[in-house]
mmCIF file as gemmi writes it, N, C-alpha and C atoms, coordinates in Angstrom:
data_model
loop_
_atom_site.group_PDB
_atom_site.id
_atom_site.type_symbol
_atom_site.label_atom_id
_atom_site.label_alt_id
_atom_site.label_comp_id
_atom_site.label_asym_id
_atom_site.label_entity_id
_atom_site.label_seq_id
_atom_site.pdbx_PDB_ins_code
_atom_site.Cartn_x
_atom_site.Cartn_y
_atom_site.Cartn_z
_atom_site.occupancy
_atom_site.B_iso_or_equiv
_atom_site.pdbx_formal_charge
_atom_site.auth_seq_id
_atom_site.auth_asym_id
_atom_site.pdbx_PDB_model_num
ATOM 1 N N . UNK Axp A 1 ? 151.703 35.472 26.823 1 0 ? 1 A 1
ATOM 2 C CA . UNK Axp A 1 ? 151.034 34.706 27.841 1 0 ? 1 A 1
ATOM 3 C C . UNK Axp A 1 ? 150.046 35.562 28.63 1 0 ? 1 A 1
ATOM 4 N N . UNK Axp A 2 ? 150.406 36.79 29.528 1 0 ? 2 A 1
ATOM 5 C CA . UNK Axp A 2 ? 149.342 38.104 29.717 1 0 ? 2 A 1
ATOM 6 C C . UNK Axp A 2 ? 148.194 38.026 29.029 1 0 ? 2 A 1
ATOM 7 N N . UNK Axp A 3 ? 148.451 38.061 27.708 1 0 ? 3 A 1
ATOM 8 C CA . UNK Axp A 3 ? 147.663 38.633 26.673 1 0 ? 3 A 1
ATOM 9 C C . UNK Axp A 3 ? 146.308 37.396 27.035 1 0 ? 3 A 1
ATOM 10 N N . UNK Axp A 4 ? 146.915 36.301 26.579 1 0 ? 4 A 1
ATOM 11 C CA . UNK Axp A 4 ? 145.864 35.118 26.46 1 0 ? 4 A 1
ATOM 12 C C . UNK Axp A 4 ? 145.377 34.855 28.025 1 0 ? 4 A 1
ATOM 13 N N . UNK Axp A 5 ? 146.097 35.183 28.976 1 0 ? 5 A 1
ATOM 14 C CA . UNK Axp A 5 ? 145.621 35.136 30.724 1 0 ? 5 A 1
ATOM 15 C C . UNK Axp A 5 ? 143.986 36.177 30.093 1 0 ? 5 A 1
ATOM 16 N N . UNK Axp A 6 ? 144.298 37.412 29.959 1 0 ? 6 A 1
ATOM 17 C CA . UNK Axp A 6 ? 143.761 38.682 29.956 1 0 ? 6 A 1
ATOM 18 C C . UNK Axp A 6 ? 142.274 38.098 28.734 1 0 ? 6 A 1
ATOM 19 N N . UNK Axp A 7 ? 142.669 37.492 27.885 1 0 ? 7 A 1
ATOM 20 C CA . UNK Axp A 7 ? 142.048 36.972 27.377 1 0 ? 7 A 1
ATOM 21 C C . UNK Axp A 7 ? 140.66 35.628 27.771 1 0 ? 7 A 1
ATOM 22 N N . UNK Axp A 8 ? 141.424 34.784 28.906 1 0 ? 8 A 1
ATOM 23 C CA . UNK Axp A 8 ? 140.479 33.728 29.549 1 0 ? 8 A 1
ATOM 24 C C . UNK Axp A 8 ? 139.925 34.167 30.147 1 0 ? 8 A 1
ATOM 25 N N . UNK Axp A 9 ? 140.682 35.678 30.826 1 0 ? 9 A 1
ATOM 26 C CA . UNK Axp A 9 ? 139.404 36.533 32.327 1 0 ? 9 A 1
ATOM 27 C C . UNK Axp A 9 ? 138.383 36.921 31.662 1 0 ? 9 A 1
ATOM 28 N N . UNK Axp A 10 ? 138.695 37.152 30.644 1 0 ? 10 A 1
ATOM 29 C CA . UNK Axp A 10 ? 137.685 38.468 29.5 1 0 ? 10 A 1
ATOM 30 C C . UNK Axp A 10 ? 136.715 37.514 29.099 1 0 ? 10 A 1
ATOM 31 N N . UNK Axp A 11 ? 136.959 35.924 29.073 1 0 ? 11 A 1
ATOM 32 C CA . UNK Axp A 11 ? 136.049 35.453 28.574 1 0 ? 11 A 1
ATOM 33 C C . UNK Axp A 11 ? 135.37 34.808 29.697 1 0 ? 11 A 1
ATOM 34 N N . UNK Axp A 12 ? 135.743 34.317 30.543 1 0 ? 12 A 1
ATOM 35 C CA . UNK Axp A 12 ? 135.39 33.931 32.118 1 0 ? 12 A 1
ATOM 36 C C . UNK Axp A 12 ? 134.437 35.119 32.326 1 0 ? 12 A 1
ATOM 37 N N . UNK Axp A 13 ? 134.597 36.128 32.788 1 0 ? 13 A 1
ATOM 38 C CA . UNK Axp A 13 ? 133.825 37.418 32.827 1 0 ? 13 A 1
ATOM 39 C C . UNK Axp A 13 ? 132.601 37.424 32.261 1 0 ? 13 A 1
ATOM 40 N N . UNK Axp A 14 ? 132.98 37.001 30.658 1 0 ? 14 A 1
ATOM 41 C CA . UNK Axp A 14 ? 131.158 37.045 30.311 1 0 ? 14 A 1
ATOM 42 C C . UNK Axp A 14 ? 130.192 35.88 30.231 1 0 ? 14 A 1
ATOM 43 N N . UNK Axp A 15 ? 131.512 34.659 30.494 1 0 ? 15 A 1
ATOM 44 C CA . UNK Axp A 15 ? 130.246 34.042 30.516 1 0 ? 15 A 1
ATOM 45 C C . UNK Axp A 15 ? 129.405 33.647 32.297 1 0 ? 15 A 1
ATOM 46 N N . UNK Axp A 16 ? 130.306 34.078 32.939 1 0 ? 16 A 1
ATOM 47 C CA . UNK Axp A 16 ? 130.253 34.522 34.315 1 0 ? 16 A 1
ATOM 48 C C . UNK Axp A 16 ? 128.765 35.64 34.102 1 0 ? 16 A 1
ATOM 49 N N . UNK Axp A 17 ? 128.763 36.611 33.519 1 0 ? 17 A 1
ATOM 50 C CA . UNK Axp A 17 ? 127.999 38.086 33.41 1 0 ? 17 A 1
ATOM 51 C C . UNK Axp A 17 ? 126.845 37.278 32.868 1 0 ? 17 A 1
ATOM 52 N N . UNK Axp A 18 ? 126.667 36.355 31.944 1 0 ? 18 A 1
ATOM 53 C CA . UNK Axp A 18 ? 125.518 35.675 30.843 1 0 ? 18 A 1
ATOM 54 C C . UNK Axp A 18 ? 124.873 34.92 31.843 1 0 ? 18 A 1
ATOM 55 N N . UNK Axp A 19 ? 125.643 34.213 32.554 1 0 ? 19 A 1
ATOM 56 C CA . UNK Axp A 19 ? 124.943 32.732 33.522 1 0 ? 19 A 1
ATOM 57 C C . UNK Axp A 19 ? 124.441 33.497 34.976 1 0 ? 19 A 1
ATOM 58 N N . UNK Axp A 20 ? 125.091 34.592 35.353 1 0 ? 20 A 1
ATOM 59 C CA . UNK Axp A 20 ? 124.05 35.403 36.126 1 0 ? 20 A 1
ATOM 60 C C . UNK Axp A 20 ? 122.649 35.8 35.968 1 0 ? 20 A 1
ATOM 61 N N . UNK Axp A 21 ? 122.543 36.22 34.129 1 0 ? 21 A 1
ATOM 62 C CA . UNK Axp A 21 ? 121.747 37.402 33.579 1 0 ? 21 A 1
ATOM 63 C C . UNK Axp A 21 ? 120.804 35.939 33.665 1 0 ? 21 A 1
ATOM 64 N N . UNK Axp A 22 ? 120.876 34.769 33.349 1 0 ? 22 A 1
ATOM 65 C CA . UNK Axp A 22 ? 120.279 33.254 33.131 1 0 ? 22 A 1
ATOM 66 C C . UNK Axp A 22 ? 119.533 33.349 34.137 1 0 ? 22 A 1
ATOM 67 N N . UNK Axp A 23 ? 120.341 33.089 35.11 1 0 ? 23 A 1
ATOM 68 C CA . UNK Axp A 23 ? 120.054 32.592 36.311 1 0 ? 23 A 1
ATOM 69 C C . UNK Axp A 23 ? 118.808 33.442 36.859 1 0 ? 23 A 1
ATOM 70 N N . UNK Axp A 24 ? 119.217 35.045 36.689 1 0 ? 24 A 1
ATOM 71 C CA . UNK Axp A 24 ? 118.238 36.044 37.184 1 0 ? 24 A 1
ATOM 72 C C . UNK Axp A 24 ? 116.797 35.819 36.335 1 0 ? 24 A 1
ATOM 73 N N . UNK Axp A 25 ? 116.744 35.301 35.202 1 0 ? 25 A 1
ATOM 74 C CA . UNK Axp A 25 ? 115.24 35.488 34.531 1 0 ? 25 A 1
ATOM 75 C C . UNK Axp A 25 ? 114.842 33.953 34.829 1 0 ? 25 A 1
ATOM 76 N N . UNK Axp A 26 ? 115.76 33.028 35.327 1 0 ? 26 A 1
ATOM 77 C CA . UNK Axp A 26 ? 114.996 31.974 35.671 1 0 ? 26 A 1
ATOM 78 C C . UNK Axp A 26 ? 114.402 31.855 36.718 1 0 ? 26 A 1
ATOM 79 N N . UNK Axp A 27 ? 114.832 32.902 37.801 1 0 ? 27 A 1
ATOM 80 C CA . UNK Axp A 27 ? 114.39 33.307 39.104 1 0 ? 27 A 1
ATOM 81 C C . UNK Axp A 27 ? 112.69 33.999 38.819 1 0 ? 27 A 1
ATOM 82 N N . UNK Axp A 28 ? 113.291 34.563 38.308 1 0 ? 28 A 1
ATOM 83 C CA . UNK Axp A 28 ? 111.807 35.49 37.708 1 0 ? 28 A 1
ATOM 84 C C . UNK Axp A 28 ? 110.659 34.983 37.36 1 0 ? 28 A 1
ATOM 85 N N . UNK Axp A 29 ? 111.149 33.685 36.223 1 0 ? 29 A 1
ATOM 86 C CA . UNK Axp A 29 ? 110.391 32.475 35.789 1 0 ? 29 A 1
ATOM 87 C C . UNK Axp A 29 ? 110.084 31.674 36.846 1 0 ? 29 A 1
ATOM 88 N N . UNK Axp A 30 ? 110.466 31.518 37.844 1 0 ? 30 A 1
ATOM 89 C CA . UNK Axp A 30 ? 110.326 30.062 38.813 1 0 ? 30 A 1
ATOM 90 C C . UNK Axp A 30 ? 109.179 30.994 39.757 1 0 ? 30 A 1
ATOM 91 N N . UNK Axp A 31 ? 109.528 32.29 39.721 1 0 ? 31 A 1
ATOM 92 C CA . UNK Axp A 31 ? 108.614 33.052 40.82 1 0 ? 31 A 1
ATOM 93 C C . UNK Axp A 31 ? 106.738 33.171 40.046 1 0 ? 31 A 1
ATOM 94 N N . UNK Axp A 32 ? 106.948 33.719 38.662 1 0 ? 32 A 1
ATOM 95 C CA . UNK Axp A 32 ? 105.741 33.108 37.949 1 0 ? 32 A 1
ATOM 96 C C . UNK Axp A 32 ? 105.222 32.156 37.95 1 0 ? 32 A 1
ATOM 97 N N . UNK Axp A 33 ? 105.735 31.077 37.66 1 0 ? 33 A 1
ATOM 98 C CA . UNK Axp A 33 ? 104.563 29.645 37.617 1 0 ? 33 A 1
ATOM 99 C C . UNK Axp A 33 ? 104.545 29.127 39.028 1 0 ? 33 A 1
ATOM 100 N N . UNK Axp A 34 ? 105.188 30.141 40.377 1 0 ? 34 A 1
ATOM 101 C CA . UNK Axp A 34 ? 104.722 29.728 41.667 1 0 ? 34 A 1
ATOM 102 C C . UNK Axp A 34 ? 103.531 30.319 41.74 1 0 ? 34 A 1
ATOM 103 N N . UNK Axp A 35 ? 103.559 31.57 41.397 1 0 ? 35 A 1
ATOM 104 C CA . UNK Axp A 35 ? 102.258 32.503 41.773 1 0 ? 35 A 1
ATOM 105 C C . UNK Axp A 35 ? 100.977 31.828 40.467 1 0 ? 35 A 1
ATOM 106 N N . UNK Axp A 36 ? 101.318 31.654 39.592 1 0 ? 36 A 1
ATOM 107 C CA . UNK Axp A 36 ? 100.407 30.925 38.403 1 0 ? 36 A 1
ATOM 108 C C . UNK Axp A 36 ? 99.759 29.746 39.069 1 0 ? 36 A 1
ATOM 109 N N . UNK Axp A 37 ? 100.897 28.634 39.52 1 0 ? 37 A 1
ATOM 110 C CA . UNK Axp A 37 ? 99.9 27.684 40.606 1 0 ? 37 A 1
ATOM 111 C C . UNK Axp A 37 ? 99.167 27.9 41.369 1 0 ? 37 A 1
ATOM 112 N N . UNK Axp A 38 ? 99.846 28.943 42.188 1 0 ? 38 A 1
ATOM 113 C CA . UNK Axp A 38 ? 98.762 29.227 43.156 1 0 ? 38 A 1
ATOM 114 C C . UNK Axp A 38 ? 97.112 30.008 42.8 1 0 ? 38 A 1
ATOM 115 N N . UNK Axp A 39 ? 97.641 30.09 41.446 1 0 ? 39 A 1
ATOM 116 C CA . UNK Axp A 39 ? 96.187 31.154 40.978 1 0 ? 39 A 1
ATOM 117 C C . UNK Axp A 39 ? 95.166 30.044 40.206 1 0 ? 39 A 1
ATOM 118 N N . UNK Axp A 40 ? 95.952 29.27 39.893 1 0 ? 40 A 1
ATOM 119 C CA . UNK Axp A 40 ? 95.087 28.335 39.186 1 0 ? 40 A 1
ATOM 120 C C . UNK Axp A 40 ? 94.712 27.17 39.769 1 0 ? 40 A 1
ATOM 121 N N . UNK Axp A 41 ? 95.355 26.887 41.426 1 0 ? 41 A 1
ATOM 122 C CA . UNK Axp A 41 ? 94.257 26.011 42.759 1 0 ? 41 A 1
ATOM 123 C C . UNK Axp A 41 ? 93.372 26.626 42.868 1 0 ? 41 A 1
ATOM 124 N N . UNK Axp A 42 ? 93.784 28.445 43.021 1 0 ? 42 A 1
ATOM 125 C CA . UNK Axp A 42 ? 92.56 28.845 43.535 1 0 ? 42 A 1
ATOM 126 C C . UNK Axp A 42 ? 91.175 28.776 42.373 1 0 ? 42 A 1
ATOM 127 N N . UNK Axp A 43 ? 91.571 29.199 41.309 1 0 ? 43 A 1
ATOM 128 C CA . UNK Axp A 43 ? 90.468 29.327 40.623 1 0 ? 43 A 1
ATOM 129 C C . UNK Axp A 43 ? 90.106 27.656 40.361 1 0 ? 43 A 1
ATOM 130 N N . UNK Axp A 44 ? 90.879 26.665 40.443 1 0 ? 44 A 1
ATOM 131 C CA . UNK Axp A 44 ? 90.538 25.365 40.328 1 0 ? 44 A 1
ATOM 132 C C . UNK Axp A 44 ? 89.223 24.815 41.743 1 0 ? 44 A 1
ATOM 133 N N . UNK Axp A 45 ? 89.414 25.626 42.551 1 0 ? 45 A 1
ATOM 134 C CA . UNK Axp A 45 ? 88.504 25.328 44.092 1 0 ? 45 A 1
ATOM 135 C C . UNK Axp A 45 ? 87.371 26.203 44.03 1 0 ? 45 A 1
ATOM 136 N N . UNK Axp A 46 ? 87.3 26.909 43.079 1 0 ? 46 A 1
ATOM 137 C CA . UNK Axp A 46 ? 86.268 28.409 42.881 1 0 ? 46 A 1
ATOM 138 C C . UNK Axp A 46 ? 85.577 27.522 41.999 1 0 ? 46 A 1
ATOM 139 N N . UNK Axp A 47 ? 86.389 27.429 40.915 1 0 ? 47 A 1
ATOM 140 C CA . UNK Axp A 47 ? 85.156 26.333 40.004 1 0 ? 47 A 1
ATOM 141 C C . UNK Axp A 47 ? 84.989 24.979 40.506 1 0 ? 47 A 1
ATOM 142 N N . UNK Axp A 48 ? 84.879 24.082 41.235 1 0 ? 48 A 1
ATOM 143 C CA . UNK Axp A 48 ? 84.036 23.306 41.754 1 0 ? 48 A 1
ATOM 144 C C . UNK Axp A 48 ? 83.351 23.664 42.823 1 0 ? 48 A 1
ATOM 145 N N . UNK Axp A 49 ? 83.076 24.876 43.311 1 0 ? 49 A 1
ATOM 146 C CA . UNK Axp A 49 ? 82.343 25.235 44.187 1 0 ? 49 A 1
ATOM 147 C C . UNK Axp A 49 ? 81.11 25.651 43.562 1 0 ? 49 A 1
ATOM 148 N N . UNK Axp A 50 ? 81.241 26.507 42.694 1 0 ? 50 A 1
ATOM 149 C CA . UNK Axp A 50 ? 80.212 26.946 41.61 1 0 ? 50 A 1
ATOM 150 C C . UNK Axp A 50 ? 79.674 25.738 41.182 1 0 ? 50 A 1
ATOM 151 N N . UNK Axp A 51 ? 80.3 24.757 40.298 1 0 ? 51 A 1
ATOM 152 C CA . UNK Axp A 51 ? 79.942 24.069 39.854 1 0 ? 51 A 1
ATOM 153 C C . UNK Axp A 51 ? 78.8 23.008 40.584 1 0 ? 51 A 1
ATOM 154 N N . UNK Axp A 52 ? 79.241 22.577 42.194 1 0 ? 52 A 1
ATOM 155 C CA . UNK Axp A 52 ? 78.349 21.966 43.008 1 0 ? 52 A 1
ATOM 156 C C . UNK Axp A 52 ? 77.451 22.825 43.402 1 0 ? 52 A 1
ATOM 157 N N . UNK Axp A 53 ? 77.495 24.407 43.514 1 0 ? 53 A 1
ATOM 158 C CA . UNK Axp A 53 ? 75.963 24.902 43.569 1 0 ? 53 A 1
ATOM 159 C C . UNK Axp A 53 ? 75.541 25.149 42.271 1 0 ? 53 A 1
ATOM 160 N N . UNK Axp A 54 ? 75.903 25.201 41.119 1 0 ? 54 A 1
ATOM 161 C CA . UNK Axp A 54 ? 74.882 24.942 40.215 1 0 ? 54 A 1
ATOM 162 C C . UNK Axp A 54 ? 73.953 23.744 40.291 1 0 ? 54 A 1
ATOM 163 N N . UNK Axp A 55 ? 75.069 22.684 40.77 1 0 ? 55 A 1
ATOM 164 C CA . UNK Axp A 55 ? 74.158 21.275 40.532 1 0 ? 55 A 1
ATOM 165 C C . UNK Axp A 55 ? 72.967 21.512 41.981 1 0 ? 55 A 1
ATOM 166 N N . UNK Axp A 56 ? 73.062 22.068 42.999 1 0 ? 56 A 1
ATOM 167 C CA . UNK Axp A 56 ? 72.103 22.291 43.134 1 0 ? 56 A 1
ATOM 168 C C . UNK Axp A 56 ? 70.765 22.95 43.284 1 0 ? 56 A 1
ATOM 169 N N . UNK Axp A 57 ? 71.358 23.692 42.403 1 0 ? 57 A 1
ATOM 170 C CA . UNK Axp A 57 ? 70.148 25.067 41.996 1 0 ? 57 A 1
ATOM 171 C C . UNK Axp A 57 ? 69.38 24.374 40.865 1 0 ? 57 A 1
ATOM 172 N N . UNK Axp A 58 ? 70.134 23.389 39.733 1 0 ? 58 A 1
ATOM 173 C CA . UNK Axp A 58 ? 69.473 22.903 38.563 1 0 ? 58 A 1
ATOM 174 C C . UNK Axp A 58 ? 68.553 21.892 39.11 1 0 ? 58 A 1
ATOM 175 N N . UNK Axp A 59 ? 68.814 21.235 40.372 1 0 ? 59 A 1
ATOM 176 C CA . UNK Axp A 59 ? 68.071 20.266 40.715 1 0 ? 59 A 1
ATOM 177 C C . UNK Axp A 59 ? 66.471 21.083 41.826 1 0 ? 59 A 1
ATOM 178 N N . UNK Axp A 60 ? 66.876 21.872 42.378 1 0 ? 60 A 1
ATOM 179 C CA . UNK Axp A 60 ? 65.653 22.86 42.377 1 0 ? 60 A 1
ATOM 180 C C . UNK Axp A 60 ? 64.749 23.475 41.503 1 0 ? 60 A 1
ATOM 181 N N . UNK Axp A 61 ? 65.368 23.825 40.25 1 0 ? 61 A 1
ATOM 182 C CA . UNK Axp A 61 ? 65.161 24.691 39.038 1 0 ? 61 A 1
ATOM 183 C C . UNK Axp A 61 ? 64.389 23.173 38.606 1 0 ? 61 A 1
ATOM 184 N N . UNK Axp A 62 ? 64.562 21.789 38.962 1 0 ? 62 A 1
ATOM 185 C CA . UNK Axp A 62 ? 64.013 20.673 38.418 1 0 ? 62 A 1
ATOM 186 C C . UNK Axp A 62 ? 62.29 20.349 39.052 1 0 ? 62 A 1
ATOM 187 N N . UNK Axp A 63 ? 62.697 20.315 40.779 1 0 ? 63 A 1
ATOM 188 C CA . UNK Axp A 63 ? 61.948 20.343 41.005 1 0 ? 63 A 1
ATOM 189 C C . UNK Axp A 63 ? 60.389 21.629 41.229 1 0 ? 63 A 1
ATOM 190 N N . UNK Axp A 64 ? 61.267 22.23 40.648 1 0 ? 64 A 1
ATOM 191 C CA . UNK Axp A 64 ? 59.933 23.809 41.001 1 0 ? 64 A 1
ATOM 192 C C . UNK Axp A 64 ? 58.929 23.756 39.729 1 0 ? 64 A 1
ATOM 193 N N . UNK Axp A 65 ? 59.655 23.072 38.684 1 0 ? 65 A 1
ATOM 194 C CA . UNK Axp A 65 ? 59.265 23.198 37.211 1 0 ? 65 A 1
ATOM 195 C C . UNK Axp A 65 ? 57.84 21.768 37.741 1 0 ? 65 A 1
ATOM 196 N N . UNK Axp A 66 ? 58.463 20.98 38.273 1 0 ? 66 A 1
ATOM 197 C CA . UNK Axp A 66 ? 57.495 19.321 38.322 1 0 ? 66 A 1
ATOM 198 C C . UNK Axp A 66 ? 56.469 20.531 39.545 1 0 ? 66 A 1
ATOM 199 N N . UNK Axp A 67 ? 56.933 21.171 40.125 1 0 ? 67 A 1
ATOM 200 C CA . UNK Axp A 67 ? 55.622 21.488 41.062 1 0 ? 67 A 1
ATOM 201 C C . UNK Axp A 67 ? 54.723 22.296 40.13 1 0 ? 67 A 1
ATOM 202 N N . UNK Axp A 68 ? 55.236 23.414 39.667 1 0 ? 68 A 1
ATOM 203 C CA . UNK Axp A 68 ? 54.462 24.209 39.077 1 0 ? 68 A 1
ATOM 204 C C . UNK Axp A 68 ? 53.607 23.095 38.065 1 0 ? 68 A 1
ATOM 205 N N . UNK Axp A 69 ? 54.216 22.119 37.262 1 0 ? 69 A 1
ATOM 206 C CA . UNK Axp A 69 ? 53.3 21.219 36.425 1 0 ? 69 A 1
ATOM 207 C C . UNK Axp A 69 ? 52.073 20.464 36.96 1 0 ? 69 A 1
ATOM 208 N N . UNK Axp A 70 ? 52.763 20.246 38.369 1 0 ? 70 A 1
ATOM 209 C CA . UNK Axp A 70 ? 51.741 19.459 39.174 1 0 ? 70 A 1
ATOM 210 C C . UNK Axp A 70 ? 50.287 20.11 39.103 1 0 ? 70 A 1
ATOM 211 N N . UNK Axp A 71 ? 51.02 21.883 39.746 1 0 ? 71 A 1
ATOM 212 C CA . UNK Axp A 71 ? 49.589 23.176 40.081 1 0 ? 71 A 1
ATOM 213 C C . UNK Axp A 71 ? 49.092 22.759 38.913 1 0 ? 71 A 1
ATOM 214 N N . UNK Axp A 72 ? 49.465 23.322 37.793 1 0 ? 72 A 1
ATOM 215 C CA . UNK Axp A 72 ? 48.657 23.595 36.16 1 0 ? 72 A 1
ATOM 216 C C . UNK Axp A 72 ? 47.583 22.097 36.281 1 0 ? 72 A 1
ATOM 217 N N . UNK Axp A 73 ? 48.734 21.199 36.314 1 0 ? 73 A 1
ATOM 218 C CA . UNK Axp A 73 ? 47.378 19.851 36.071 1 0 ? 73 A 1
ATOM 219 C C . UNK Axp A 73 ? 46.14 19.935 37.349 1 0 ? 73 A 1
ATOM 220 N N . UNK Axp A 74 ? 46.459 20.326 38.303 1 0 ? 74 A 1
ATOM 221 C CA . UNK Axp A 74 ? 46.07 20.503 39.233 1 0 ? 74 A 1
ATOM 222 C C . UNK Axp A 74 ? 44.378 21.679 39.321 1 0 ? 74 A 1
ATOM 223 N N . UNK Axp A 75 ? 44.848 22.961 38.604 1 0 ? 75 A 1
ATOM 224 C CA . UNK Axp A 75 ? 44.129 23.295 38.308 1 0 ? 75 A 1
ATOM 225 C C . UNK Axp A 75 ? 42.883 23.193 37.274 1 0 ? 75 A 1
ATOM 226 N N . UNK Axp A 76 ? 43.583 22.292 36.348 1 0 ? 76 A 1
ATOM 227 C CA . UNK Axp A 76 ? 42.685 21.79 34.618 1 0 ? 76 A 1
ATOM 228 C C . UNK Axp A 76 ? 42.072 20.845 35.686 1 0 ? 76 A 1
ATOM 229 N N . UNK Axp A 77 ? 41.834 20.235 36.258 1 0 ? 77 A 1
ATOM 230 C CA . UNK Axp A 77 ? 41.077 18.802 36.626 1 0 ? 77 A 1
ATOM 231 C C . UNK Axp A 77 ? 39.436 18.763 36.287 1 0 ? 77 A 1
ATOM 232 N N . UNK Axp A 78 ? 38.627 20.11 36.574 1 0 ? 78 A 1
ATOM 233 C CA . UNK Axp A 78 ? 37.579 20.512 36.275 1 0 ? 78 A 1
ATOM 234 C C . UNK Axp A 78 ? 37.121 21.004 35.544 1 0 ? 78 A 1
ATOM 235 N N . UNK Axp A 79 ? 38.156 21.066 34.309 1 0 ? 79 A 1
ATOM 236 C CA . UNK Axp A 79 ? 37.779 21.605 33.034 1 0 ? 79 A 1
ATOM 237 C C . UNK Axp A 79 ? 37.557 20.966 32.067 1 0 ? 79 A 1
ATOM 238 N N . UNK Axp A 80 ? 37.259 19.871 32.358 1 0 ? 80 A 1
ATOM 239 C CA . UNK Axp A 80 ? 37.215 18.636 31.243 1 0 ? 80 A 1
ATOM 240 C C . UNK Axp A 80 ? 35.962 18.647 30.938 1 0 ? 80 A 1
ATOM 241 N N . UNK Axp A 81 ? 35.479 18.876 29.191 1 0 ? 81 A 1
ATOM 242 C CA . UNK Axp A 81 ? 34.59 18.925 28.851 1 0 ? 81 A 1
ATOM 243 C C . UNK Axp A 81 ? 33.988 17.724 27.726 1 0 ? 81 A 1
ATOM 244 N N . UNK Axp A 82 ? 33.204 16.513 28.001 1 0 ? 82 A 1
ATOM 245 C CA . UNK Axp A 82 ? 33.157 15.538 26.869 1 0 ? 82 A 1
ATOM 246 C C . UNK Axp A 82 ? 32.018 15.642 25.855 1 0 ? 82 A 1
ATOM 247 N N . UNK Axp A 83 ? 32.061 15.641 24.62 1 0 ? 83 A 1
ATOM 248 C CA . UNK Axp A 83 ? 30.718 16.157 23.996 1 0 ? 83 A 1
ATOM 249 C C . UNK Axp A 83 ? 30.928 14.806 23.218 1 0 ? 83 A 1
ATOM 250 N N . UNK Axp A 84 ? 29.214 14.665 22.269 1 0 ? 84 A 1
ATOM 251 C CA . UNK Axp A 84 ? 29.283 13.498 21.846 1 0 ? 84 A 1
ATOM 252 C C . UNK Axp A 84 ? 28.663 11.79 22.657 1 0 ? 84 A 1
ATOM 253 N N . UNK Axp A 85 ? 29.15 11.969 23.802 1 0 ? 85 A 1
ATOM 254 C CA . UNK Axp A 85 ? 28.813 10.645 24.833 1 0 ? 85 A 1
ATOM 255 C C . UNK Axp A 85 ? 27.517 10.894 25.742 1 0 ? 85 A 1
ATOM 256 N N . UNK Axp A 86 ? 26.275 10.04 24.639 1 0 ? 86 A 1
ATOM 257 C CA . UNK Axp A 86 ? 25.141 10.288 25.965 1 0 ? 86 A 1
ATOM 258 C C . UNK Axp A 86 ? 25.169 10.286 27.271 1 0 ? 86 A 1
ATOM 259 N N . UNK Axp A 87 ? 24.3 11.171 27.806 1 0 ? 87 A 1
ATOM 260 C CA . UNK Axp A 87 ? 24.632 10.987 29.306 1 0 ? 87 A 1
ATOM 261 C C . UNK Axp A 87 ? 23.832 10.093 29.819 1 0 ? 87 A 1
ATOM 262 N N . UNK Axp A 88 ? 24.237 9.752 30.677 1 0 ? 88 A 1
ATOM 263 C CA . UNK Axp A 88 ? 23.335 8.461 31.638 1 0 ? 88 A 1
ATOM 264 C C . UNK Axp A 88 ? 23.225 8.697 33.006 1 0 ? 88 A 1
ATOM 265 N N . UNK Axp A 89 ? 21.553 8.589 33.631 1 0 ? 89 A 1
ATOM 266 C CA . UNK Axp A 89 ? 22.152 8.557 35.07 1 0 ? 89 A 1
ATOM 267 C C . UNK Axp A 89 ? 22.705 7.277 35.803 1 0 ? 89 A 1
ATOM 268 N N . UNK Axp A 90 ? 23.016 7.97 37.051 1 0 ? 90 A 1
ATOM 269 C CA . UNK Axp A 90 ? 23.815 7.405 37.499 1 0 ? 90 A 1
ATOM 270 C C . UNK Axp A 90 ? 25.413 6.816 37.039 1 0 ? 90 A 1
């Protein structure tokens, strides 16, 4: 009877020793994907910040392109040369 007592402690013991060793890497684990969340709001709030000043740098980058097109046409206006079409006065 000892023997098999000595026997249930021995086994009580490890699985006592196992569900600690559990418990400790699930701690470990629960402490990772706290700090993982928190890294991936942050970088989740970093990229839509970027993302809304891209949108408005592309919409500058839109309009600078229509100005500069404007200048160019702007400048050709007097360079128009027609050959071929008698001239007439008036």
């Amino acid at each position: 009877m000892e023997e098999e007592l000595k026997y249930l402690k021995s086994t009580v013991n490890s699985i006592s020793d196992s569900m600690d060793f559990f418990n400790k890497k699930f701690e470990e684990m629960a402490v990772k994907v706290r700090t993982l969340e928190k890294e991936n709001f942050s970088l989740k709030t970093e990229n839509n910040s970027l993302k809304s000043h891209l949108a408005v740098i592309t919409s500058t980058v839109k309009e600078q392109r229509q100005l500069i097109d404007d200048l160019e046409q702007y400048t050709r206006r007097d360079c128009l040369e027609l050959k071929g079409i008698p001239e007439q006065e008036n």
